[in-house]
C-alpha positions in Angstrom: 64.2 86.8 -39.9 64.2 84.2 -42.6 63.2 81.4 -39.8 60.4 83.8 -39.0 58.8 84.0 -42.1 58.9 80.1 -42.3 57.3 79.8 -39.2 54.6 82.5 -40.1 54.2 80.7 -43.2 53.5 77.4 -41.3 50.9 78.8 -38.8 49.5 80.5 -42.1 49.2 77.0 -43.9 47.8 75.1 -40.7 45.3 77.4 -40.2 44.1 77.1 -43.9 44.0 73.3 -43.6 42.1 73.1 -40.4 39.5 75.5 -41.5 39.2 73.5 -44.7 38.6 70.3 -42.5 36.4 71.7 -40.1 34.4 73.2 -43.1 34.2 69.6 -44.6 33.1 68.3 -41.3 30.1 70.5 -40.9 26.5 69.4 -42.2 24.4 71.7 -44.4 21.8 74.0 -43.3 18.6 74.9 -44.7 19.6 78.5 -44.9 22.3 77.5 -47.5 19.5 76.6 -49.9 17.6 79.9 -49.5 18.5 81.2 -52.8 17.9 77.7 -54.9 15.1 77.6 -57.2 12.3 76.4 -57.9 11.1 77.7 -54.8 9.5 74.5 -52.8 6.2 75.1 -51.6 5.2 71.7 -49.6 1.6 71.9 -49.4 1.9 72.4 -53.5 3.7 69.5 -54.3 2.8 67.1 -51.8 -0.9 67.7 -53.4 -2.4 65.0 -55.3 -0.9 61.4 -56.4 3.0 61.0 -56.8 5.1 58.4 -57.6 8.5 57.6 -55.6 11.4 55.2 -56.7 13.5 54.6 -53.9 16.4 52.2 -52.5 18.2 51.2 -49.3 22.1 51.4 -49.1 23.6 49.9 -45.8 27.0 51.9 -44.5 29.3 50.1 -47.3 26.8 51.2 -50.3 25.1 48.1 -51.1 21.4 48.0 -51.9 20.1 45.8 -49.7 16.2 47.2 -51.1 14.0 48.7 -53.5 10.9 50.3 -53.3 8.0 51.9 -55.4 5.7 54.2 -52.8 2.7 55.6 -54.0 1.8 58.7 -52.3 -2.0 60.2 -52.2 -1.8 63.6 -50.4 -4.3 66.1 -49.4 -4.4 69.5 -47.5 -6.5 71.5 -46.0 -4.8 74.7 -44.6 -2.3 74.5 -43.0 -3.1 69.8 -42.0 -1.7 68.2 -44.4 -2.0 63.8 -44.9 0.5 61.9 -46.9 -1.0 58.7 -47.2 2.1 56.4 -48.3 1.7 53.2 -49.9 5.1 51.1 -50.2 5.7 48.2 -51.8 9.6 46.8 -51.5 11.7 44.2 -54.3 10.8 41.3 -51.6 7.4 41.4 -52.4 6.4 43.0 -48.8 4.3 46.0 -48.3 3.5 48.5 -45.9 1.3 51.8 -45.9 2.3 55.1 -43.6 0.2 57.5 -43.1 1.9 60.9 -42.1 -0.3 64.0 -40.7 1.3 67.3 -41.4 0.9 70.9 -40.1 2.9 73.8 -41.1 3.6 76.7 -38.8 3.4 80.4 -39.3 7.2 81.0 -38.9 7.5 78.3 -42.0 8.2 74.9 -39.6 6.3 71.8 -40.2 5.8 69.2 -37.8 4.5 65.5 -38.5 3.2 62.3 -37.0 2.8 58.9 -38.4 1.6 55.5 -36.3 5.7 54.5 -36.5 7.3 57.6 -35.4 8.5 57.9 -32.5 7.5 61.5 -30.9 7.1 64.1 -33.6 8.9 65.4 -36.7 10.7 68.3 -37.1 11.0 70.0 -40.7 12.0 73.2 -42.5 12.1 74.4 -46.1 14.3 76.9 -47.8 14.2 77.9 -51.4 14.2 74.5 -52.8 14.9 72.4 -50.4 13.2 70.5 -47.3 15.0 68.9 -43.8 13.0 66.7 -42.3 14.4 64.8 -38.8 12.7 62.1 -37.1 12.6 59.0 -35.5 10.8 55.8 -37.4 10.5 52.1 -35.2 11.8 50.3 -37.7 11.0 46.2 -37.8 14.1 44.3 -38.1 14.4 40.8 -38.1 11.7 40.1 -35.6 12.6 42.9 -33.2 11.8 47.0 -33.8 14.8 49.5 -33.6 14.6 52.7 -33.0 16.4 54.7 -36.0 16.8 58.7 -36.5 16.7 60.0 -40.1 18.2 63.4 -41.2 16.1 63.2 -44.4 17.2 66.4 -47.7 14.6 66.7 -50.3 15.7 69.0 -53.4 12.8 70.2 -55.9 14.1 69.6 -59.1 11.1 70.8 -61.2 7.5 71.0 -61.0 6.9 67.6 -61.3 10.0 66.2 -59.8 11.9 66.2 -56.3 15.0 63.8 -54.9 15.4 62.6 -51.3 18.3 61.6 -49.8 18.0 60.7 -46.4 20.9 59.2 -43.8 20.0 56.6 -40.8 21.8 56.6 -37.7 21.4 54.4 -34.5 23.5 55.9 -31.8 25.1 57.9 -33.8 26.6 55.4 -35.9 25.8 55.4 -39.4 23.5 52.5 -41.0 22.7 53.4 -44.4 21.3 55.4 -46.8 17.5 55.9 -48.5 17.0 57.3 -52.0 14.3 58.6 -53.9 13.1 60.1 -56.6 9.6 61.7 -56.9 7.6 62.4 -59.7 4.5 64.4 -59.5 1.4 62.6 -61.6 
């Protein structure tokens, strides 16, 4: 009886640790921000002129680059344009222009000149998930990169990005930013 309980106890104590790791293991979804305020309303706060500080961080955390964007965004209904103006800590610059629509079930989809295909995005309570795929120029050559991008309304006037970059699967790096709302 007593080696019984011990090996109950064991099963009991394996399947706690593997559902721990497999919880760590899986990604968050938008649905886990549905009760997170302030309530994100895209075509709200993507209106206007904003500000965004950002930086690169390859796989091992080093910033390889900064940024200062300089966004100048407009809707009408449901088409939005971001018109994004970067210019990076190397002295180079670079403008994208993304065209937006929202759907009636709440998606939005987006293009830009180096995207590859088309955006996919949802928001939830205060937060928006954007995937895509940006042709990225790197040293000479253009790669194709996915991004899993997470922005997080912080206020009226101020949202953070975090968004990963994977090749392949493999993990490159990481983009920051922080938006503020003119």
């Amino acid at each position: 009886m007593k080696r019984h309980n011990v090996f109950h106890r064991s099963l009991v104590l394996a399947a706690v640790v593997s559902s721990a790791l497999l919880g760590a293991c899986s990604t968050p979804q938008i649905q886990d921000y549905a009760q997170e305020s302030p309530m994100l309303e895209l075509r709200n706060y993507f209106n206007g002129t904003l500000d965004a500080y950002g930086l690169f961080t390859d796989r091992s955390g080093k910033v390889v680059k900064r940024f200062t964007v300089v966004m100048n965004c407009t809707w009408t209904d449901d088409q939005g344009v971001l018109d994004e103006a970067f210019t990076y800590s190397d002295g180079t610059t670079q403008r994208r222009i993304w065209r937006l629509t929202r759907h009636a079930d709440g998606r939005y989809t987006g293009q830009a000149d180096d995207v590859v295909g088309t955006a996919q995005g949802q928001q939830s309570g205060n937060a928006f998930n954007w995937t895509y795929t940006l042709a990225l120029p790197v040293e000479g050559r253009v790669i194709e990169v996915q991004f899993d991008d997470w922005m997080y309304l912080m206020n009226d006037k101020v949202m953070l990005n975090k968004a990963a970059m994977r090749k392949w699967g493999v993990g490159l790096g990481e983009v920051t930013l922080s938006f503020t709302k003119r």
